[in-house]
MARKOLFI-154395 format. One record per residue: residue in one letter; x, y, z of N, C-alpha, C, O, CB in turn. Coordinates in steps of 0.02 Angstrom, whole numbers, padded with zeros to 5 digits, always signed. Glycine has a CB too. Example, Ala and Ser with C-alpha at 12.3 -4.5 7.8 and 13.67 -1.06 7.14 Angstrom:
2
a+00660-00284+00390+00615-00225+00390+00660-00165+00390+00712-00166+00423+00565-00224+00452;s+00642-00112+00354+00684-00053+00357+00645+00002+00394+00670+00057+00402+00704-00030+00286;
This chain:
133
x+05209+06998+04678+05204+06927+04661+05140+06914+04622+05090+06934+04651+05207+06883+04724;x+05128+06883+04555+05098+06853+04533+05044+06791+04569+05072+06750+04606+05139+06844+04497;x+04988+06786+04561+04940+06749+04582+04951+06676+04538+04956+06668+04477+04870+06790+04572;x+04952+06640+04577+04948+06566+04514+04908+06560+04502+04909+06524+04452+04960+06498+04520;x+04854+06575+04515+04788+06571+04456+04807+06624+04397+04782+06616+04341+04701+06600+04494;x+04847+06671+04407+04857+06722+04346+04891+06686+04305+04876+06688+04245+04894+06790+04358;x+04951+06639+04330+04981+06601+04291+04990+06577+04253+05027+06586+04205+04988+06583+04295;x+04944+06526+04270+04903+06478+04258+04834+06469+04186+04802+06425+04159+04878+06479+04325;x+04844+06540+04184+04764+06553+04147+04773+06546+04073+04723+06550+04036+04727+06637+04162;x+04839+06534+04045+04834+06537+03977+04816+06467+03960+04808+06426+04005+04897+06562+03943;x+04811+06453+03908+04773+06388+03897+04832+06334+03887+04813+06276+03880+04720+06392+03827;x+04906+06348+03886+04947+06307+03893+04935+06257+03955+04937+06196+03951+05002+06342+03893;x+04921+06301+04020+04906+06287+04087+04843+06260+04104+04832+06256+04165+04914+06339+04122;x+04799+06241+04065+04713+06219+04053+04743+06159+04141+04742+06174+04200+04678+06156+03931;x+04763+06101+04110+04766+06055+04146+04798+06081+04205+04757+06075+04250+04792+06004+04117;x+04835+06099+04219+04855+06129+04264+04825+06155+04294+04810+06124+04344+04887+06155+04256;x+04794+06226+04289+04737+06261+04308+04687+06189+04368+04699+06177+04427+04691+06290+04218;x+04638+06161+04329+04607+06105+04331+04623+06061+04375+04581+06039+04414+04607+06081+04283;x+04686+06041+04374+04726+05990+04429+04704+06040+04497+04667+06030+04545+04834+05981+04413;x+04734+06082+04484+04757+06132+04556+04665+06144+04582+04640+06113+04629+04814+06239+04526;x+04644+06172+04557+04563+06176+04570+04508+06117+04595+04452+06121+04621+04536+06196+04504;x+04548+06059+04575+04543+05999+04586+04543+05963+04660+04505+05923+04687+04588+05980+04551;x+04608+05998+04682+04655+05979+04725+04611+06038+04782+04594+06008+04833+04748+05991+04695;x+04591+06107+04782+04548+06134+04830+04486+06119+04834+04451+06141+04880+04549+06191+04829;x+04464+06085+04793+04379+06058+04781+04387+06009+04827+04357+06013+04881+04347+06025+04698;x+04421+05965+04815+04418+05899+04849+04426+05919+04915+04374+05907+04947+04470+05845+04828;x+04474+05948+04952+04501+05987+05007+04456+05996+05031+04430+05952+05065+04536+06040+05002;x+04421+06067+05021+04335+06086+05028+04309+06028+05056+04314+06022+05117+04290+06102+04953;x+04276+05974+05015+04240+05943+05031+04248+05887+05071+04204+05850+05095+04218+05937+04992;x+04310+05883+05076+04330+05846+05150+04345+05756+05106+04340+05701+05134+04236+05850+05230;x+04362+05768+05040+04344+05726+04976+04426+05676+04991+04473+05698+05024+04333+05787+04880;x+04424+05619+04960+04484+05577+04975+04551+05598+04934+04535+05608+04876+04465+05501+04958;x+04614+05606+04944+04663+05642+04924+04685+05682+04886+04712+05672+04831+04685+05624+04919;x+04672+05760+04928+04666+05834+04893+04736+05826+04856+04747+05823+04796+04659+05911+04953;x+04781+05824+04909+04840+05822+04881+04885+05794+04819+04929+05820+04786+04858+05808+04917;x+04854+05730+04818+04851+05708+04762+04848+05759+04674+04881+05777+04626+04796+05669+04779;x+04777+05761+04706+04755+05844+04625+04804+05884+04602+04819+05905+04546+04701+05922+04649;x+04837+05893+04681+04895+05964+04669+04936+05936+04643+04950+05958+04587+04931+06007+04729;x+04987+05859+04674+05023+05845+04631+05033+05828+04556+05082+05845+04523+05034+05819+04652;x+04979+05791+04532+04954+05786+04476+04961+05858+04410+04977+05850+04352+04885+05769+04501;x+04939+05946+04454+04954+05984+04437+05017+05994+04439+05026+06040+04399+04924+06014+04452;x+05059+05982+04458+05125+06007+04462+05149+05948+04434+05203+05963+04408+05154+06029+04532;x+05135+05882+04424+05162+05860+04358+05160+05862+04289+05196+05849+04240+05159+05824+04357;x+05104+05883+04305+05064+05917+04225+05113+05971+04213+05155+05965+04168+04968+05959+04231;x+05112+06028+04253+05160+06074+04234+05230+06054+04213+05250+06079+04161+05167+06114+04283;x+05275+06007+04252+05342+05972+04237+05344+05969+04162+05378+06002+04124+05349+05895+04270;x+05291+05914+04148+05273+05875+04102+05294+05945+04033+05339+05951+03993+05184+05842+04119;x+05227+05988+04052+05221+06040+03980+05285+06066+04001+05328+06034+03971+05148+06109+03970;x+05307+06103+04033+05391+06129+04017+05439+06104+03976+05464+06140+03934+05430+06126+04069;x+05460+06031+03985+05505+05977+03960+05483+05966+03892+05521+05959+03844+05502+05910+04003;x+05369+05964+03889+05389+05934+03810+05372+06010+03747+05371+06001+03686+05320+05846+03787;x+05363+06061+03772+05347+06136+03745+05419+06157+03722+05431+06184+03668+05313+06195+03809;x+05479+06136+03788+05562+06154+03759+05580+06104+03729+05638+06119+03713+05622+06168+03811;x+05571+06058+03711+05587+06008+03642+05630+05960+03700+05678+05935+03671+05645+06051+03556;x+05629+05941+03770+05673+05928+03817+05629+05849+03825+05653+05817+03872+05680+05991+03886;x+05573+05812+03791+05540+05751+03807+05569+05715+03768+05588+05751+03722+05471+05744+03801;x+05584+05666+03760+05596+05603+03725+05547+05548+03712+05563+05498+03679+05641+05575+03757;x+05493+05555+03734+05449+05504+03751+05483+05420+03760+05474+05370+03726+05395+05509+03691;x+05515+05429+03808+05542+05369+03834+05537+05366+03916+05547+05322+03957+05616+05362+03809;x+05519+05434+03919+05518+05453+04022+05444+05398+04049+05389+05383+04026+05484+05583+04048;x+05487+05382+04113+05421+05334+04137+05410+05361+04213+05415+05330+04266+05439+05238+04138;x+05393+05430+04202+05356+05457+04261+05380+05526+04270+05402+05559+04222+05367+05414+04328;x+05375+05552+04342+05384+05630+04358+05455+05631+04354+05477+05678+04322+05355+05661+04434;x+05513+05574+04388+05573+05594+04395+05602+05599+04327+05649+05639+04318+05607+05554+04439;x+05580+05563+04279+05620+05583+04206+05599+05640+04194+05653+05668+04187+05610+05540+04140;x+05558+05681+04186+05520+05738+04161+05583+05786+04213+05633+05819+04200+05417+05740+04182;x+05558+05772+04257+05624+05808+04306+05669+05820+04296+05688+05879+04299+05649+05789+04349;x+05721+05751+04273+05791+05745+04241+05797+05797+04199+05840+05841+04206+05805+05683+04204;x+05742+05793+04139+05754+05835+04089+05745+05906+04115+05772+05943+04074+05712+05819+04033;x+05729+05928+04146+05720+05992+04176+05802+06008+04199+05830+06062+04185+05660+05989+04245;x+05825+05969+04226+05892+05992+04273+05935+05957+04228+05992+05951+04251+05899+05966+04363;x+05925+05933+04171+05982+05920+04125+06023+05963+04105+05997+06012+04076+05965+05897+04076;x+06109+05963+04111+06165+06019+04075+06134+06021+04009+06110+06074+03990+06256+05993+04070;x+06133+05972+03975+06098+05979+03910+06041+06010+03880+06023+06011+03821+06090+05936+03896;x+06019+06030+03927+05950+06065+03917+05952+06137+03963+05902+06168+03980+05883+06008+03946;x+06007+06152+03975+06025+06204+04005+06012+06226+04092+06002+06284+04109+05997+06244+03963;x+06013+06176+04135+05972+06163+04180+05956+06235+04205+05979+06285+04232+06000+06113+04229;x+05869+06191+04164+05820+06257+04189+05797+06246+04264+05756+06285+04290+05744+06266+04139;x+05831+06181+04303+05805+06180+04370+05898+06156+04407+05941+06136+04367+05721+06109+04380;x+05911+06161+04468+05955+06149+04473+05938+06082+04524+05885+06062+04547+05992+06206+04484;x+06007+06057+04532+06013+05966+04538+05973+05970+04590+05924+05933+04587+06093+05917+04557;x+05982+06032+04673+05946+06005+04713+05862+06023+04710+05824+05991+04746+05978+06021+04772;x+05839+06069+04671+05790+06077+04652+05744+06012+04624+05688+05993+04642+05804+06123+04616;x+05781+05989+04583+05754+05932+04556+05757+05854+04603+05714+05811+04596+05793+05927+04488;x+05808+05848+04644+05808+05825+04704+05740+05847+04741+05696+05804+04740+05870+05848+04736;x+05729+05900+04769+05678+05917+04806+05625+05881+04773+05605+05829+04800+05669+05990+04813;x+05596+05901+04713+05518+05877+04678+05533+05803+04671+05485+05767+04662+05492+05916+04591;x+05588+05778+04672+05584+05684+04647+05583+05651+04745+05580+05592+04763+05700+05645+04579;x+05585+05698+04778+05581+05667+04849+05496+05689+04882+05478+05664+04936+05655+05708+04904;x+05453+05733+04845+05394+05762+04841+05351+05704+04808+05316+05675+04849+05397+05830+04804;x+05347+05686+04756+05352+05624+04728+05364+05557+04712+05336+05516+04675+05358+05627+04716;x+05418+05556+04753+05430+05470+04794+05398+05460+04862+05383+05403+04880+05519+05452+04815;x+05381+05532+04916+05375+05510+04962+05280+05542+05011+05249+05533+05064+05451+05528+04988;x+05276+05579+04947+05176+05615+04947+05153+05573+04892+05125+05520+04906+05155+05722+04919;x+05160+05588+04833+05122+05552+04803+05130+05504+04773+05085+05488+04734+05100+05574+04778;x+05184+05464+04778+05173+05393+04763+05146+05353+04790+05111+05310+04763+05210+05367+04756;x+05158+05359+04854+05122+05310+04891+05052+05303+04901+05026+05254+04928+05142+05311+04944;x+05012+05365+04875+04933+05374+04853+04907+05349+04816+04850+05326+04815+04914+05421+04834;x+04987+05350+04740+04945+05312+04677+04976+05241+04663+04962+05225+04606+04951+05358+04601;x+05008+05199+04692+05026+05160+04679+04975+05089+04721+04930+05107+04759+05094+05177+04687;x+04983+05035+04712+04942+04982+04744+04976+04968+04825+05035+04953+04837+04944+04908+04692;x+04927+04976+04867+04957+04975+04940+04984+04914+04954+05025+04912+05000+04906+04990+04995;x+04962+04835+04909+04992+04797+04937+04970+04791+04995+04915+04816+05008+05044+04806+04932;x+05002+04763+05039+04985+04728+05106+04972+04799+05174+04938+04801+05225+05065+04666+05128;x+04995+04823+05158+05011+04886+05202+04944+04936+05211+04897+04945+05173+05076+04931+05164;x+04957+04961+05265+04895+05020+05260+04888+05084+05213+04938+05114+05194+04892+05052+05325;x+04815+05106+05191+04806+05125+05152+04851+05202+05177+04840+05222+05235+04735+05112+05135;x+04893+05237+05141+04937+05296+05166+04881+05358+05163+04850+05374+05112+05012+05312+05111;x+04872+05396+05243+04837+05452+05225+04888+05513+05257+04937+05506+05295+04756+05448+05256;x+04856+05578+05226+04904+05640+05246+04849+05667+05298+04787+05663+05294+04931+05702+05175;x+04893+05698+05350+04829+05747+05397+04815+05803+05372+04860+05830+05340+04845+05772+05471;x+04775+05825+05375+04743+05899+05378+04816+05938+05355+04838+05955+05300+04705+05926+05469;x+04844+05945+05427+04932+05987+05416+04955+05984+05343+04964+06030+05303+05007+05940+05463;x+04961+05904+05335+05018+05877+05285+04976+05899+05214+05001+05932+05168+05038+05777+05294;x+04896+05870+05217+04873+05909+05145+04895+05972+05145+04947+05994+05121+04796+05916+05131;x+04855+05999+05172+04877+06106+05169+04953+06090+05133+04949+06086+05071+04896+06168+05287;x+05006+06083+05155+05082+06075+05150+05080+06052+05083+05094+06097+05043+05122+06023+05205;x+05067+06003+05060+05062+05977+05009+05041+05988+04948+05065+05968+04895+05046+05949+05020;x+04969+06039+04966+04948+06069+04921+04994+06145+04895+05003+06165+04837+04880+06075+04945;x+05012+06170+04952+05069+06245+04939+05100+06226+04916+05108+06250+04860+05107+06287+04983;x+05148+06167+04935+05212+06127+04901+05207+06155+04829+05246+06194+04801+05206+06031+04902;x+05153+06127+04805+05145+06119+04728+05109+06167+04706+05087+06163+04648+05115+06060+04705;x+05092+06227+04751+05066+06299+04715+05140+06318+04691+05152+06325+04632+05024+06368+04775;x+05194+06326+04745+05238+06362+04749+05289+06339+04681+05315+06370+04635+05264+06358+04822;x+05287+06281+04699+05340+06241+04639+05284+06270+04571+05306+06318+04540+05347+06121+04651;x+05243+06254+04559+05196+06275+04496+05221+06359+04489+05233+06378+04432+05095+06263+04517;x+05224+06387+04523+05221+06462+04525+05306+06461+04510+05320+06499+04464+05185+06504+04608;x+05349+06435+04532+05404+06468+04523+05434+06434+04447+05482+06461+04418+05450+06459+04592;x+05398+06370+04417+05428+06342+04368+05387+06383+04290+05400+06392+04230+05418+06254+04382;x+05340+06396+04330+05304+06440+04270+05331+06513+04254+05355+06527+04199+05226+06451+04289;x+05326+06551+04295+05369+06599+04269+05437+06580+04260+05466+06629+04239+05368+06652+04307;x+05474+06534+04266+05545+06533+04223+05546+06509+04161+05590+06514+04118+05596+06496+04252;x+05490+06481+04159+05472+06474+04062+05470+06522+04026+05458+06515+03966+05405+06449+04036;
């Protein structure tokens, strides 16, 4: 198995790289939502897949369109429906609720457990969408 930092290292992956490094810095330092970083990296990655295969439209308004286009027949689905299911439920239900305005509600935090989880989540997804490019 490939290291995701090996992955990662060409300069396509800069941001990526960065996100993810991001996401253990903060971790480390006990810093306010590691998890966050990671996701961010693993949308970054979505992101460059979709617009590197000519698969963006610039009309997508967030991770789940970038997604779509990933698991689109039309685009040869380079991810399959429940795959792309999986990351749009990773993303409706970790990190949106981090980046969006809390509104009335309490501010959403992950434990210790759920970061760690969160952060692999999005090694693993990063690692397996990169080598199928």
């Amino acid at each position: 198995q490939t290291p995701c930092w090996r992955l990662t290292s060409s300069p396509i992956w800069k941001n990526v790289d960065d996100e993810m490094k991001d996401a253990f810095d903060t971790r480390t330092k006990n810093g306010v939502d590691p998890a966050f970083h990671a996701a961010k990296a693993l949308e970054s990655a979505i992101k460059i897949i979709s617009d590197k295969r000519g698969w963006s439209t610039g009309k997508e308004k967030g991770a789940a369109s970038y997604i779509d286009n990933l698991v689109s027949k039309k685009n040869g689905k380079f991810l399959d429906a429940w795959e792309g299911e999986t990351l749009k439920q990773f993303f409706a239900k970790v990190r949106n609720p981090m980046v969006h305005g809390k509104g009335s509600v309490d501010d959403p935090k992950l434990s210790a457990p759920q970061t760690d989880w969160a952060i692999e989540f999005c090694i693993i997804w990063i690692k397996s969408i990169v080598q199928r490019f």
